[in-house]
N, C-alpha and C positions, 0 to 999 in steps of 0.2 A: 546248488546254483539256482537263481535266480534270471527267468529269461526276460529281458524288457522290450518290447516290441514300439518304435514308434515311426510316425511315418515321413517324419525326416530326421533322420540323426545330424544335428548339427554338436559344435564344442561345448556348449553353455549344457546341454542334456549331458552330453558323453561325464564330464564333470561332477555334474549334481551327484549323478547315480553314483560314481565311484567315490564320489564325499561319503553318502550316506551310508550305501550299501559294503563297499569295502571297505572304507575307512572306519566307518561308527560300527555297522554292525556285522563287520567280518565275515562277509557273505561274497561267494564267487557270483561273476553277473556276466552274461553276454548278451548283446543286442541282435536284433533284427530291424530288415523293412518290409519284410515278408509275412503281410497277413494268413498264411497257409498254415503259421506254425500255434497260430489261435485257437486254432480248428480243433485239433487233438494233440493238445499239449504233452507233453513226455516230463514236464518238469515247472517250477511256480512261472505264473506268468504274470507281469505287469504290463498291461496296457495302456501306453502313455501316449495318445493320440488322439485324434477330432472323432473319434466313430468307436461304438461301443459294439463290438462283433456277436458275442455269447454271452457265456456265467464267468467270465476270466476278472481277476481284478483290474480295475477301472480308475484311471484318475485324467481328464481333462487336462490338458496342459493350459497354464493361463497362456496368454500372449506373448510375457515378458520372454518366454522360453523360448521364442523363434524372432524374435526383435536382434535384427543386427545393427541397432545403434543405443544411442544413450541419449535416450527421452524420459521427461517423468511417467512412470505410471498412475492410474486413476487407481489408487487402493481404498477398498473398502473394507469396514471389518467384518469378520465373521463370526458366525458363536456355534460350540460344538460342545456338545456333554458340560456346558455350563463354563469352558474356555474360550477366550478373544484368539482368536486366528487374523489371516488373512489372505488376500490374494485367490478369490472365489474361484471355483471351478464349475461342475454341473451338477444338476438333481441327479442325474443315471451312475455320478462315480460315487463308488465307494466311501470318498471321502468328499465333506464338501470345500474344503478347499484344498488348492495345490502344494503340499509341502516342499515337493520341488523349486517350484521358483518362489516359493517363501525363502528359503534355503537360501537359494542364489542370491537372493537381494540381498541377505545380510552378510555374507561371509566373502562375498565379493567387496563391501561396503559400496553399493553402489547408489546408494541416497548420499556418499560423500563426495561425487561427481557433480550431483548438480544443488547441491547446501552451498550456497554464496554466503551463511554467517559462520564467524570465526568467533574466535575468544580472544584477548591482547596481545596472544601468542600467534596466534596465525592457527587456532588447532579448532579440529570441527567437532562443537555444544556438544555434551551430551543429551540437553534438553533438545535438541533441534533432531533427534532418533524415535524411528517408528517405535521401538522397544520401551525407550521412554513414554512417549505417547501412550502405547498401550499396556503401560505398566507391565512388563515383560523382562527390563533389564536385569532384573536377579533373578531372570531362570535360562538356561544353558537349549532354549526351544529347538534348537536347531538338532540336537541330541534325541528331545524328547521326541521329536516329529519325526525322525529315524525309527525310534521304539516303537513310536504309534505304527507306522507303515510296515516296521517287522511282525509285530501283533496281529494286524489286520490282515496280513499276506498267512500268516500261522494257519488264522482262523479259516481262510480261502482255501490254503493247502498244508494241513497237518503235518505232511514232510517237511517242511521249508523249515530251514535252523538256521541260527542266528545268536548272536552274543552281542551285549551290549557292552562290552569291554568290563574293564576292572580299576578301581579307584588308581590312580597314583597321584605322586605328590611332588611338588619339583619347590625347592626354595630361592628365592635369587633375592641376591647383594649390589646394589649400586654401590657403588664409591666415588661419590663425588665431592668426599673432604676427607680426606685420609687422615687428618687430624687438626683439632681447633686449632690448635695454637705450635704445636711445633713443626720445624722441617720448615719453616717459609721463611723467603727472605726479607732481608732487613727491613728494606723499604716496606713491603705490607706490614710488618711486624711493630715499624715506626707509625705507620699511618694507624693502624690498629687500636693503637694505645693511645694516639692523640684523639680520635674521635671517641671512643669508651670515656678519656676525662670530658669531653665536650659536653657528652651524654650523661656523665655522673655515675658511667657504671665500675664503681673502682673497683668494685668486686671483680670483674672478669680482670681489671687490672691486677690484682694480686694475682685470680690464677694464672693467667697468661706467664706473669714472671716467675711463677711457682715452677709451671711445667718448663719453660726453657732450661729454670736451675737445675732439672732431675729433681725435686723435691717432691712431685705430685702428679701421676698419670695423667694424660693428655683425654680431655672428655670425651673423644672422640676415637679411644684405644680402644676399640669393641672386638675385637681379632680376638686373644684367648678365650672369651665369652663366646663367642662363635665358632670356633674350635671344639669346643665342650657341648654345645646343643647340639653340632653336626654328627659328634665323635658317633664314628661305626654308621654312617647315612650321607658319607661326602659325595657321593654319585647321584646322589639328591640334589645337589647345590651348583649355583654357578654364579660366579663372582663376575660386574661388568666393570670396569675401570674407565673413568674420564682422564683421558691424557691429551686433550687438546690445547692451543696455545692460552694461554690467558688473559682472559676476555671478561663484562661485565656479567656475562650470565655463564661463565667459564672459571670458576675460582678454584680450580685444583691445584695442587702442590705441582711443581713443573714435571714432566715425565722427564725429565734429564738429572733428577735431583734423585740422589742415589739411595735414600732411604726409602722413597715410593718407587724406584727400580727391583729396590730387595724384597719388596712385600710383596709386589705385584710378581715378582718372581717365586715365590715362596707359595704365595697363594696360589699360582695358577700349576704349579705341582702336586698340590694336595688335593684338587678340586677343579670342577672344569670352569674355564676364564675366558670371557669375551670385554670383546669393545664399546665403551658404553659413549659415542659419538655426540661429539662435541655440541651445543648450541649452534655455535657460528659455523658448521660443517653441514646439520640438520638444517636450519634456515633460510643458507644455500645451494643446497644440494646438488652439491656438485662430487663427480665419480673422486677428482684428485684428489681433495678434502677428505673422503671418504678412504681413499688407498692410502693417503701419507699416516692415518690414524690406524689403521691397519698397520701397516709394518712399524708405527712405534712399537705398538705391543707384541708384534713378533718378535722384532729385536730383543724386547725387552724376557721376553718369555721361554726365546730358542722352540718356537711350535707356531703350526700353522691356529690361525685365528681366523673360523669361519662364522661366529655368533655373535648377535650386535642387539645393543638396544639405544633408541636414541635419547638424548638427551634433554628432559620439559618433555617427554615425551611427543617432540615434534613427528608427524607421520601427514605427509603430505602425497595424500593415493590417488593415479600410482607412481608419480618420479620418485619418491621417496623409495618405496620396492625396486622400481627401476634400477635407480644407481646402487643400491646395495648387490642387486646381483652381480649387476656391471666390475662389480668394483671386487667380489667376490664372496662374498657371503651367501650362505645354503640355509640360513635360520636367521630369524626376527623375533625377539619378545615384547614389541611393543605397541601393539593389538590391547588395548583398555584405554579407559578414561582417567584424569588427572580428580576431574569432581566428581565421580561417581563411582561405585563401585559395581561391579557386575561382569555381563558378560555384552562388550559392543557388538562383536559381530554374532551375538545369540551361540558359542559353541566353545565348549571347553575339551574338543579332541584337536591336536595342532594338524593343520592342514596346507594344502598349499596353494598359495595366491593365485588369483584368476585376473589377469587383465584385460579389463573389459573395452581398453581401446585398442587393443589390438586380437580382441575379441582371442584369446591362447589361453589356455592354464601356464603356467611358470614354474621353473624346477626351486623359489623360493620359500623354504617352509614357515609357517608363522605361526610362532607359540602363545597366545592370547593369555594374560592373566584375568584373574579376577578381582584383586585387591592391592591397596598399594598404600602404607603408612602417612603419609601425607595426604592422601585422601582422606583418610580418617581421620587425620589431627586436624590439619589447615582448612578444606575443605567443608568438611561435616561438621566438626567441633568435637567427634565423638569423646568421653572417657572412655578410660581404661575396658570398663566393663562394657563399655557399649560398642564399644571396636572388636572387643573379644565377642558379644554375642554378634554381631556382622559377619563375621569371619568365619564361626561355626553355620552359621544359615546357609551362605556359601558352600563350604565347603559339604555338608549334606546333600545341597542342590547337587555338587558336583557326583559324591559318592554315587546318588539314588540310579545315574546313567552311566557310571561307570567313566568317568573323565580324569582329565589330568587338571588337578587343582596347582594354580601358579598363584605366586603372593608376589610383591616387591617390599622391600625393607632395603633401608638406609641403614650405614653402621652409625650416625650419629644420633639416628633414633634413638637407642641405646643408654642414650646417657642420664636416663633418668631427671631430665632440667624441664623444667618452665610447663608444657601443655602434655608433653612425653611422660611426665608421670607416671606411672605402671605399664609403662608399653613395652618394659622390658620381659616381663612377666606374660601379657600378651604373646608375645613372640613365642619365647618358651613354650606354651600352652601351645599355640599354633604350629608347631614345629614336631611335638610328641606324639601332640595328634596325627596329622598328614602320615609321618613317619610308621607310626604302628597303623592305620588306616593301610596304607600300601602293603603291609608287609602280610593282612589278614589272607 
């Protein structure tokens, strides 16, 4: 156990420590306000306060850790063993800068409180991030700065023990076109085919009518292919389904439509199944939009539906959190960027939301990925090869602290067409990996 001494415990401290300390590096922790216990410690001590008492380890708390509103701070960077930090502390701590309320700034996301730039979508830059900024966003800091503090506390007290946890791997599925061309109704089916001839593209017109005839799998049939990567590693995986109405940024097959009733049934028996929340539900965030999409999928599933990712990955912090809990959800995976890959809030252990306008932690857990298929195609531009080396980089970062490595993938990635090109292979590769990685 690890004793943290500081001389005002407020919720933003209580938080940090049990991010770092329980969470990352599985260490029991209790506080004090009682400088007595400085004196002749019985067990490690951290001293997270204005006043350095003894030889006890040391770290200054910046400001930000006793600030009870939402102002910007004045961050400057720091440099330590030839690494960009931040958030300075004192010449007399151990460390020079605060990993703590480094910590909090990011996994809080509280540089997305006061970022007034969006992107077309209403969703906040990844270029407008300190991680970006300081070239940081592909490394998991938040993890590393956990290591360092356990290290340094080691070295302060040789008893002190600690684990940095153990690789795993979590694979998740969007479904937001359950398939190109079959299962829709007439009307998109007519309009379909009138714009392809407008277009000149009569190739998809042949397959379009290929697959309706049963003559030719639908591009977008990735289900037994995904079966076979999973087989013996389905407690890995979890399928999110778009079942919202249909809308311009909402194109799924209708959730009443009884071919994607059966799959989404099927699948969420094999495999664990959440809600992957509409555009126009996301946009407005609103609790009802939020529960009517919930219980399609219960209906549809006969099981409670507590995991959700939103859809454009809209996340607007914190109503966005807000109404998920509201509305009943316990998990989130929608912590990453659309144009970037990495890690947004610096941390690849899932943890649970801190709201910082109502200054509380939250019983909502959020599973942060690191990568996401259309990042890589649309995005970046990446090939084949250049998506697969991204992926492995990643997921090293991930391994080196012992994190949980999350991807997203679409099934219509899959099909092998136009910029997808060997991505199915990618996958594969990414999937063998994480898998036997977890299992060492």
């Amino acid at each position: 156990m690890i004793l943290i001494y500081t001389d005002e415990l407020n919720p933003r401290i209580v938080y940090t420590c049990r991010l770092l300390f329980t969470q990352i590096l599985q260490s029991e922790i209790s506080f004090t306000t009682n400088s007595d216990y400085l004196l002749n410690p019985d067990m490690p001590v951290l001293n997270y306060s204005r006043k350095k008492f003894g030889n006890e380890f040391y770290i200054k708390p910046h400001r930000l850790m006793y600030s009870g509103d939402i102002s910007k701070p004045v961050i400057r960077p720091v440099t330590y063993n030839g690494e960009k930090y931040f958030f300075e502390s004192s010449g007399e701590s151990d460390l020079p800068f605060d990993p703590l309320a480094a910590s909090f700034y990011l996994v809080t996301r509280y540089e997305e409180y006061m970022e007034e730039k969006r992107d077309k979508y209403n969703r906040y830059p990844a270029k407008a991030s300190i991680l970006y900024e300081y070239g940081l966003l592909k490394k998991p800091v938040v993890n590393i700065w956990a290591g360092l503090l356990g290290e340094k506390l080691k070295e302060k007290y040789p008893g002190f023990v600690f684990s940095s946890g153990k690789f795993d791997f979590l694979s998740t599925i969007d479904i937001d076109n359950a398939w190109a061309y079959a299962h829709k109704k007439l009307w998109r089916i007519t309009g379909a085919i009138i714009r392809a001839a407008v277009l000149g593209h009569f190739k998809d017109i042949k397959n379009r009518i290929l697959v309706l005839c049963n003559k030719m799998e639908d591009p977008y049939y990735s289900y037994p292919f995904l079966d076979k990567v999973f087989k013996g590693n389905e407690s890995k995986v979890i399928f999110f389904f778009l079942i919202g109405d249909y809308k311009r940024n909402d194109k799924n097959v209708s959730y009443k439509n009884k071919y994607y009733r059966k799959l989404i049934y099927d699948t969420a028996h094999k495999y664990s199944a959440g809600v992957h929340f509409s555009f126009s539900s996301g946009k407005l965030i609103k609790k009802d939009k939020f529960r009517a999409e919930i219980k399609r999928m219960e209906d549809i599933t006969g099981s409670k539906i507590n995991k959700s990712r939103q859809h454009f990955l809209l996340l607007g912090i914190p109503d966005t959190y807000r109404m998920l809990s509201e509305a009943g959800i316990n998990e989130d995976y929608t912590m990453g960027y659309a144009s970037q890959t990495g890690f947004r809030a610096g941390i690849c252990t899932p943890y649970y939301f801190y709201d910082l306008k109502n200054e509380a932690p939250t019983n909502l857990k959020i599973v942060p990925f690191m990568v996401m298929d259309t990042t890589l195609q649309n995005y970046l531009g990446f090939s084949a090869a250049e998506a697969h080396g991204e992926i492995e980089k990643l997921m090293r970062e991930v391994k080196k602290v012992g994190g949980l490595f999350v991807s997203i993938w679409h099934n219509e990635t899959l099909d092998e067409k136009g910029i997808r090109k060997g991505y199915r292979a990618v996958f594969e590769k990414m999937n063998k990996t994480g898998f036997q990685w977890s299992d060492e």
